[in-house]
C-alpha positions as CSV (number, residue, x, y, z in Angstrom):
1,X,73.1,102.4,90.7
2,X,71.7,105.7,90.7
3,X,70.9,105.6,94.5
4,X,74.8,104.3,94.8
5,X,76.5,107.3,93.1
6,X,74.2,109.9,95.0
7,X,75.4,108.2,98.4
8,X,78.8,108.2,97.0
9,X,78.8,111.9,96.3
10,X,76.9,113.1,99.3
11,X,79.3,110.3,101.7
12,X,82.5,113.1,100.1
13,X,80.7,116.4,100.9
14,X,77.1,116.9,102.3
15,X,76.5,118.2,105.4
16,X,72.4,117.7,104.8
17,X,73.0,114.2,104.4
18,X,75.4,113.3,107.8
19,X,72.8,115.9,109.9
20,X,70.3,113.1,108.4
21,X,72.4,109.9,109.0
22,X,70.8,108.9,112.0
23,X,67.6,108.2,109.8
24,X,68.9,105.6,108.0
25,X,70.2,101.9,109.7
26,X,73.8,101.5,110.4
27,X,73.1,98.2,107.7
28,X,72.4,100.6,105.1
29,X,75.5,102.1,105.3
30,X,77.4,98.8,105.5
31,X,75.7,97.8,102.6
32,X,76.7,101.2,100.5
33,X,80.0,99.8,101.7
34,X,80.7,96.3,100.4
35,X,79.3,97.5,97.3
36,X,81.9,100.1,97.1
37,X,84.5,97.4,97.9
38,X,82.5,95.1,95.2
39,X,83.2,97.9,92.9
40,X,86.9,99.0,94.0
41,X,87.4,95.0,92.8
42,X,86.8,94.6,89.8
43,X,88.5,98.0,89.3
44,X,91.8,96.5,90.8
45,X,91.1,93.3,89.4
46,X,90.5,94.8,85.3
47,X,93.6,97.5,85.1
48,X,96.2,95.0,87.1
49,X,95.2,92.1,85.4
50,X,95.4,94.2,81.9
51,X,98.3,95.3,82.7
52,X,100.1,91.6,83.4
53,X,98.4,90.0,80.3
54,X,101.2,90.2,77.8
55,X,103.5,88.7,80.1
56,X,101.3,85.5,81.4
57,X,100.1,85.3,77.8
58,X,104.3,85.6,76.5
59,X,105.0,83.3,79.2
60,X,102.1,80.5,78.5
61,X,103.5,80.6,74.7
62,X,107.3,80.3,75.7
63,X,107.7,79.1,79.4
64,X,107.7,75.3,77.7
65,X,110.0,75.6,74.9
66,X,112.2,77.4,77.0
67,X,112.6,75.3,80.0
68,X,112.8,72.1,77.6
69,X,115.9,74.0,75.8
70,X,117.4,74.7,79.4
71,X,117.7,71.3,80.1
72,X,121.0,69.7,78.9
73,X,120.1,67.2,76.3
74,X,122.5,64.6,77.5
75,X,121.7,64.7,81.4
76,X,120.0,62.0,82.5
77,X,118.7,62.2,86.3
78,X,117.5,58.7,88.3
79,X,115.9,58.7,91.3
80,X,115.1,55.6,92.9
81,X,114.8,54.2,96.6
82,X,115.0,57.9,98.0
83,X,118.6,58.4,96.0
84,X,119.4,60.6,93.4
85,X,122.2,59.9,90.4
86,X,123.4,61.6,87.5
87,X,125.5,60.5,84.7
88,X,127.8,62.8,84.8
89,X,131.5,63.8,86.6
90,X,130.9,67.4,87.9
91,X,127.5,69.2,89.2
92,X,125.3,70.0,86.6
93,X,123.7,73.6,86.5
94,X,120.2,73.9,84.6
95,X,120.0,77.9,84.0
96,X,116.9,79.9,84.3
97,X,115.9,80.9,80.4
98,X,117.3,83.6,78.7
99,X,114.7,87.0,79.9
100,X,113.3,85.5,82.9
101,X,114.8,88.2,84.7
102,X,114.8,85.7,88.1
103,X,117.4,86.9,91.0
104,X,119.3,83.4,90.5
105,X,121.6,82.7,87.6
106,X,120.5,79.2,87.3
107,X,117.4,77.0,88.1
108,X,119.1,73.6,89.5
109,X,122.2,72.5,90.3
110,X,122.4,68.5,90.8
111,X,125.3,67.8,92.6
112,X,124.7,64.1,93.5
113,X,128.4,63.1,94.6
114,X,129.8,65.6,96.6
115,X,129.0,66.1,100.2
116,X,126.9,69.6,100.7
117,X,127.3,72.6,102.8
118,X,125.0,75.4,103.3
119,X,127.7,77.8,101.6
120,X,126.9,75.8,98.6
121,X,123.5,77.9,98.4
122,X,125.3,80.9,97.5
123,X,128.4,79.5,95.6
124,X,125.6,77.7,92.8
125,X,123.5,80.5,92.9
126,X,120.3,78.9,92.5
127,X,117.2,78.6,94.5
128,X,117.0,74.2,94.2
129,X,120.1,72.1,94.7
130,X,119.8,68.2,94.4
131,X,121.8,66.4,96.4
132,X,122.1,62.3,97.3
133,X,119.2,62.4,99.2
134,X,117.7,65.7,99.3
135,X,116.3,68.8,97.7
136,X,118.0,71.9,99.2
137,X,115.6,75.0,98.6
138,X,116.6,78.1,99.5
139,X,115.1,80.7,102.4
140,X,116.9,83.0,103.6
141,X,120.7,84.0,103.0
142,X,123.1,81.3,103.5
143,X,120.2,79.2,104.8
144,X,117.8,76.1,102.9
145,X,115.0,73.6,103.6
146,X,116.3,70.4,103.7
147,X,113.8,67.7,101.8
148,X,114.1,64.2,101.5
149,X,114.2,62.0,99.0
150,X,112.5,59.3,100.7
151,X,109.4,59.6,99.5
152,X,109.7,60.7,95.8
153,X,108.7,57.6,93.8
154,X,111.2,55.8,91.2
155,X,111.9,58.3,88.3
156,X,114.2,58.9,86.0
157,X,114.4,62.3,84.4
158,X,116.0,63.3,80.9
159,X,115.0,65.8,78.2
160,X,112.5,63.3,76.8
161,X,110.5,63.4,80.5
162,X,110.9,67.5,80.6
163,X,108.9,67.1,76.9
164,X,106.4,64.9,78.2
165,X,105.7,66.4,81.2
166,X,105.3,70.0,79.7
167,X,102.8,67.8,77.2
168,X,100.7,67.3,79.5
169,X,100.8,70.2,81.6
170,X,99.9,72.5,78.2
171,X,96.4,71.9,77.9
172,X,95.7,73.7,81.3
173,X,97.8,76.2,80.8
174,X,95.3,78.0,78.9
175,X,93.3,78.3,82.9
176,X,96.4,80.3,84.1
177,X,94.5,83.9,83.2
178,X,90.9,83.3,84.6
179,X,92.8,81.9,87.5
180,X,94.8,84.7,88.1
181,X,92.0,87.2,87.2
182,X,90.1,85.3,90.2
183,X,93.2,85.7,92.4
184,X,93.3,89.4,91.8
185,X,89.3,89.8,92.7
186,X,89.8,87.5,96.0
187,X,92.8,89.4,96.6
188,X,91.5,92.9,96.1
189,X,88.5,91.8,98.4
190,X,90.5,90.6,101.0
191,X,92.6,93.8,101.3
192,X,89.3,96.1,101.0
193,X,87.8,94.6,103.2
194,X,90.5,94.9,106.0
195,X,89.2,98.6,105.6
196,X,86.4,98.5,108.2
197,X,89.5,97.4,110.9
198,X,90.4,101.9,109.8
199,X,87.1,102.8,110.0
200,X,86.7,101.3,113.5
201,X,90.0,103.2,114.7
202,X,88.3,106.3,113.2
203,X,85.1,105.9,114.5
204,X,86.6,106.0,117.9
205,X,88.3,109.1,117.5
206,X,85.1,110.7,115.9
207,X,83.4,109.5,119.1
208,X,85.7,111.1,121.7
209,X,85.9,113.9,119.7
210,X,81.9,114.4,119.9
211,X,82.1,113.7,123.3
212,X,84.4,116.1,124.1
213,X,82.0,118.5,122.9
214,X,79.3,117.8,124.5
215,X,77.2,115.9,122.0
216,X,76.3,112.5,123.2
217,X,77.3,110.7,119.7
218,X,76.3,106.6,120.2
219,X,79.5,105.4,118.9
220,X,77.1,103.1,116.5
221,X,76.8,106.5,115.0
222,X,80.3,107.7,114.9
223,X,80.9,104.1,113.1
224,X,78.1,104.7,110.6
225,X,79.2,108.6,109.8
226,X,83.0,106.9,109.5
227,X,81.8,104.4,107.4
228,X,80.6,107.3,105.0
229,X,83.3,109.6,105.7
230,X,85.7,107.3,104.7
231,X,84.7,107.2,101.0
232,X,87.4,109.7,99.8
233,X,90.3,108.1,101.4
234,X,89.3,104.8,100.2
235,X,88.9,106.0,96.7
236,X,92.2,108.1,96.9
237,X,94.7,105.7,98.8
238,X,92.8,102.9,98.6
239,X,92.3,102.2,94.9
240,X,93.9,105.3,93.2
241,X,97.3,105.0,95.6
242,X,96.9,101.1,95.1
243,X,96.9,100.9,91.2
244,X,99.7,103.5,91.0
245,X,102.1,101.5,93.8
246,X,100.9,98.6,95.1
247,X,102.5,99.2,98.2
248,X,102.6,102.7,99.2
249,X,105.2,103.3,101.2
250,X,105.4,107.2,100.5
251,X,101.7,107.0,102.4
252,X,102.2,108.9,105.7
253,X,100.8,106.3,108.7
254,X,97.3,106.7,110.0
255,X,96.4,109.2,106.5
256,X,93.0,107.1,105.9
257,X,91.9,107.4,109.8
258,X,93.0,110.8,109.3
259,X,91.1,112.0,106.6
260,X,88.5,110.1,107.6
261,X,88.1,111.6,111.0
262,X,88.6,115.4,109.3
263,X,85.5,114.7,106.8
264,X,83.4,113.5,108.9
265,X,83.8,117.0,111.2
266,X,83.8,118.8,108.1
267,X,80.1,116.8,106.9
268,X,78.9,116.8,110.5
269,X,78.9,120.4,111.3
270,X,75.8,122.9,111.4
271,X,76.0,126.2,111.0
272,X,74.3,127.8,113.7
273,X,73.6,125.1,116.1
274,X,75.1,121.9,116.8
275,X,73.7,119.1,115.1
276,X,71.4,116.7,117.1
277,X,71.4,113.6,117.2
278,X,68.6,110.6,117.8
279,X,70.2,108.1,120.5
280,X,69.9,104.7,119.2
């Protein structure tokens, strides 16, 4: 750890250490790397996860009882032979719960006796429509995916079903936050990892910028100094910028290659001579 934080510190500002670099292997420094990524993780993965608790944990308590007091009490739903029926005269809108704060107005509409139209999507205002023979779900503005019916086995649906269903699902409801603290980890390492495809792009111009003065850099080099150089901009858009807005749109494009190519000449400049460098 203590090796780590020095390499962290000395990867933001030491000249002494990037005159050095060439000393140590280029998997060294990919090493210090994952482990920073290992480390941005479970960063990401503790304050975002923190952060959503109270509403999984309100919404494990009260997404049952909600959606069974959604469902009319008196509708009863059959589907058999790849048909749908319902037992009553008009469509039949189940709502979304009172505070789910969804973009729809309702859940379902089951509309198993009038002939649909794509329009229908927007007039029900609901992301699922049952029809005859299908289950209409919606994509894209006035459009839906079409599913049949075909294949759904004999069933006939009423409050009673919702209730057993949600009776069963219950017990494993209680997985829903070490899954989705395991999502966020996977997730954060994914998108931390897509770092090195930066550090490549900024490598390069580190190279041709070397180049251009003279100093015959092996771009193996220029990757490993990037790789170092790249520490502030990964702590500063990367996890800071990341845990304040997800998506950072007010980010300029380029700002991590950027910073990352301006440390590295910053680190990688002697005072009197120009550094030199081992070819490897």
């Amino acid at each position: 750890m203590k090796i780590f934080i020095q390499t962290f510190w000395n990867s933001i500002y030491s000249k002494e250490f990037y005159r050095n670099l060439s000393n140590q292997t280029l998997s060294s420094s990919v090493s210090y790397y994952f482990v920073l990524i290992l480390f941005a993780s479970v960063i990401f993965t503790s304050i975002i996860g923190i952060s959503l608790l109270p509403t999984v944990n309100n919404l494990v308590q009260t997404a049952g009882p909600l959606i069974i007091k959604s469902f009319p009490e008196d509708l009863v739903i059959e589907i058999k032979n790849g048909q749908a029926t319902h037992n009553k005269e008009e469509p039949v809108t189940i709502p979304f719960p009172l505070g789910s704060n969804m973009p729809w107005r309702n859940a379902v509409v089951v509309d198993t006796k009038n002939s649909f139209s794509l329009n229908k999507i927007e007039e029900y205002d609901a992301p699922f429509i049952l029809t005859k023979d299908s289950l209409i779900s919606y994509e894209n503005k006035g459009q839906g995916k079409i599913t049949s019916l075909k294949n759904v086995p004999n069933v006939t649906i009423d409050r009673r079903q919702i209730v057993s269903w949600i009776n069963t699902i219950q017990p494993f409801l209680g997985w829903i936050m070490p899954i989705m603290f395991f999502g966020l980890f996977i997730g954060g390492l994914f998108i931390y990892t897509s770092f090195f495809v930066r550090i490549i792009l900024a490598s390069l111009f580190i190279w041709i910028f070397y180049r251009l003065k003279k100093n015959s850099l092996p771009f193996k080099r220029a990757y490993q100094m990037a790789i170092h150089a790249s520490t502030m901009p990964f702590a500063l858009i990367g996890v800071i910028g990341m845990l304040l807005n997800p998506f950072p749109s007010l980010v300029p494009p380029f700002s991590f290659t950027i910073i990352t190519v301006i440390i590295t000449i910053i680190n990688f400049t002697a005072k009197s001579e120009e550094p030199v460098v081992s070819p490897v």
